[in-house]
C-alpha positions as a Markdown table, in Angstrom:
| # | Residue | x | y | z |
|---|---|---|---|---|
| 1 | Unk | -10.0 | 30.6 | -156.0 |
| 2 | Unk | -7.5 | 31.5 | -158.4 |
| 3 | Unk | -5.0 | 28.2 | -159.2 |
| 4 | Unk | -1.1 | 29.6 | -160.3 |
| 5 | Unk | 2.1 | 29.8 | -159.2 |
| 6 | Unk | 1.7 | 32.7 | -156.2 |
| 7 | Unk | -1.4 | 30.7 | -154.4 |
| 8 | Unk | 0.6 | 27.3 | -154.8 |
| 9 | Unk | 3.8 | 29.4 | -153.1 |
| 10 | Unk | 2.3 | 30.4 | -150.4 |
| 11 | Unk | -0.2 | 27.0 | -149.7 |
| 12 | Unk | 2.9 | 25.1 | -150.2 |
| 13 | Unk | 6.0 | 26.7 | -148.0 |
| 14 | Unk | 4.2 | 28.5 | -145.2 |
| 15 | Unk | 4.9 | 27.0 | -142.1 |
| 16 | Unk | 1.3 | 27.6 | -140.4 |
| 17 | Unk | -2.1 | 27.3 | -141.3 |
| 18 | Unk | -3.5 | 31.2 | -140.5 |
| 19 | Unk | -2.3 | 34.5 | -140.6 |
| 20 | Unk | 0.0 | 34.1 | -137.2 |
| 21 | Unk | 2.4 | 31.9 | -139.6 |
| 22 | Unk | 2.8 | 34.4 | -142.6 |
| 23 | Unk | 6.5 | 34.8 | -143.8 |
| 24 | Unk | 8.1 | 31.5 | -141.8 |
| 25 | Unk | 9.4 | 29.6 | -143.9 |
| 26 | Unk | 10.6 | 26.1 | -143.4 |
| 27 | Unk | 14.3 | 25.2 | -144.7 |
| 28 | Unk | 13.6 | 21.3 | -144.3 |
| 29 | Unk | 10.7 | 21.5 | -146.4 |
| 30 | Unk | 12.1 | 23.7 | -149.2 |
| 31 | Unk | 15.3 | 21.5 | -149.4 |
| 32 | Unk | 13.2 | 18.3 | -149.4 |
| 33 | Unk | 10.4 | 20.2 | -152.5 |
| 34 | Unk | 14.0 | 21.1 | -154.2 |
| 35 | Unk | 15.8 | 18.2 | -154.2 |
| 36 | Unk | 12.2 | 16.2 | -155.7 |
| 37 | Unk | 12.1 | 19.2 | -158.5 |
| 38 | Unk | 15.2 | 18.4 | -159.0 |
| 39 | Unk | 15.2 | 14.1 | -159.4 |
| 40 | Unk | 12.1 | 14.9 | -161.3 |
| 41 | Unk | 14.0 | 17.5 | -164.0 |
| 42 | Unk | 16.8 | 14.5 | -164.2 |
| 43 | Unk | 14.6 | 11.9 | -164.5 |
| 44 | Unk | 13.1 | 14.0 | -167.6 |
| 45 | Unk | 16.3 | 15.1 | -168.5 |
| 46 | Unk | 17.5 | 11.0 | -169.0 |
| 47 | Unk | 14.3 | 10.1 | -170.4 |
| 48 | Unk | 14.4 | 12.7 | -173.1 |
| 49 | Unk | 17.9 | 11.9 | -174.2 |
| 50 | Unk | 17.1 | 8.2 | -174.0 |
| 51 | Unk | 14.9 | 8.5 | -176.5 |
| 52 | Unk | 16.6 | 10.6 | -178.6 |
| 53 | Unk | 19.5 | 8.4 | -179.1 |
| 54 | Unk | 17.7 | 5.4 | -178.9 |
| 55 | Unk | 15.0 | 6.4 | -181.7 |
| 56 | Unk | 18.0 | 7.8 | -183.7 |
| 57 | Unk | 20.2 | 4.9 | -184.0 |
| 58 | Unk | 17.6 | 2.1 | -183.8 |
| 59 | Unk | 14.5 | 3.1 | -185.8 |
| 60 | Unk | 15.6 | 3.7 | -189.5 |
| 61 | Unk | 12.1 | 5.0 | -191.1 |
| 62 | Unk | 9.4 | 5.9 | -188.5 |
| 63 | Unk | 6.0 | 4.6 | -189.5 |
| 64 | Unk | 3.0 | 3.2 | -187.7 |
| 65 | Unk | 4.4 | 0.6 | -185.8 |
| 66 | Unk | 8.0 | -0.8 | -184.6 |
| 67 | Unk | 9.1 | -4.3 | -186.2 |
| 68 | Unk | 10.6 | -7.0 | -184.3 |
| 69 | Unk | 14.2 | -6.1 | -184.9 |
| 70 | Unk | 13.6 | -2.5 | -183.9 |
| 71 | Unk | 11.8 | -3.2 | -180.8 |
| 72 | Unk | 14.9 | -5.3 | -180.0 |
| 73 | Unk | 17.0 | -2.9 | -180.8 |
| 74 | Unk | 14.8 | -0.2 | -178.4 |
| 75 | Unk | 14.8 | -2.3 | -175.7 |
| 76 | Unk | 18.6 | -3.1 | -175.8 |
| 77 | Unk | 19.5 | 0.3 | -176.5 |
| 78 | Unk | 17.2 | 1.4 | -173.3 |
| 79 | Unk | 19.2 | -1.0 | -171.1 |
| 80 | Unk | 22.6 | 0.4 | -172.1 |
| 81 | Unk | 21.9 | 3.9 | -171.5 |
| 82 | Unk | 20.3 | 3.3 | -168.1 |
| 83 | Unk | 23.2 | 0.7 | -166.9 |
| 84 | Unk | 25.6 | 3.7 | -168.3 |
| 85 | Unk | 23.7 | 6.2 | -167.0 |
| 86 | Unk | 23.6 | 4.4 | -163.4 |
| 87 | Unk | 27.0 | 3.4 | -163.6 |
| 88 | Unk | 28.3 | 7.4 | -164.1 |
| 89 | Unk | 25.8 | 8.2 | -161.5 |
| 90 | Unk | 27.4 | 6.2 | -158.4 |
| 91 | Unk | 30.6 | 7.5 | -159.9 |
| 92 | Unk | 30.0 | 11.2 | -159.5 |
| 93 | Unk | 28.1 | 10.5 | -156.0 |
| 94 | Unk | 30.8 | 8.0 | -154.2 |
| 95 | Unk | 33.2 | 11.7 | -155.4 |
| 96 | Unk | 31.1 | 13.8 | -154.0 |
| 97 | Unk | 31.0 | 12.0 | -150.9 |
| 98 | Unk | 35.1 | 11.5 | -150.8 |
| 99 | Unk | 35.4 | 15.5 | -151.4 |
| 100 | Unk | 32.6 | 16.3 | -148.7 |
| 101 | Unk | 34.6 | 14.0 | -146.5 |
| 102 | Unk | 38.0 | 15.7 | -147.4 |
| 103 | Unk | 36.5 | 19.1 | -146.5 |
């Protein structure tokens, strides 16, 4: 059987196992498979600019290993950006919440 994005679709969202459930589609489920896509594409999304800044301002000529003080300086780096990252996060969602209330 042919593996790609079509076959996945349709294993993946149909609400029935045969013919008899072609074409419903459950809203539940497709909420629920969007909202993982999309903590998965943030979760990428912080690790790739963690590194990025992280390798930028701590490691100063790359080679084949990390010294002491850069390893230091990765894992300190790595704790900021998440504790900043957390901290903005529980910002924006404690507003969202207040403006969903307001509505």
């Amino acid at each position: 059987m042919e593996s790609g994005f079509g076959s996945d679709f349709g294993s993946d969202f149909g609400s029935g196992g045969g013919g008899g459930g072609a074409g419903k589609l459950d809203p539940g489920l497709i909420m629920e498979q969007v909202k993982v896509q999309i903590a998965v594409a943030n979760a990428q999304e912080l690790l790739q600019r963690m590194t990025d800044k992280c390798f930028r301002k701590c490691i100063g000529k790359p080679g084949g290993g990390l010294d002491n003080s850069e390893q230091k300086c990765i894992a300190m780096c790595m704790d900021r950006y998440m504790d900043a990252w957390n901290t903005v996060s529980r910002a924006y969602n404690s507003r969202l919440q207040r403006e969903r209330a307001n509505m």
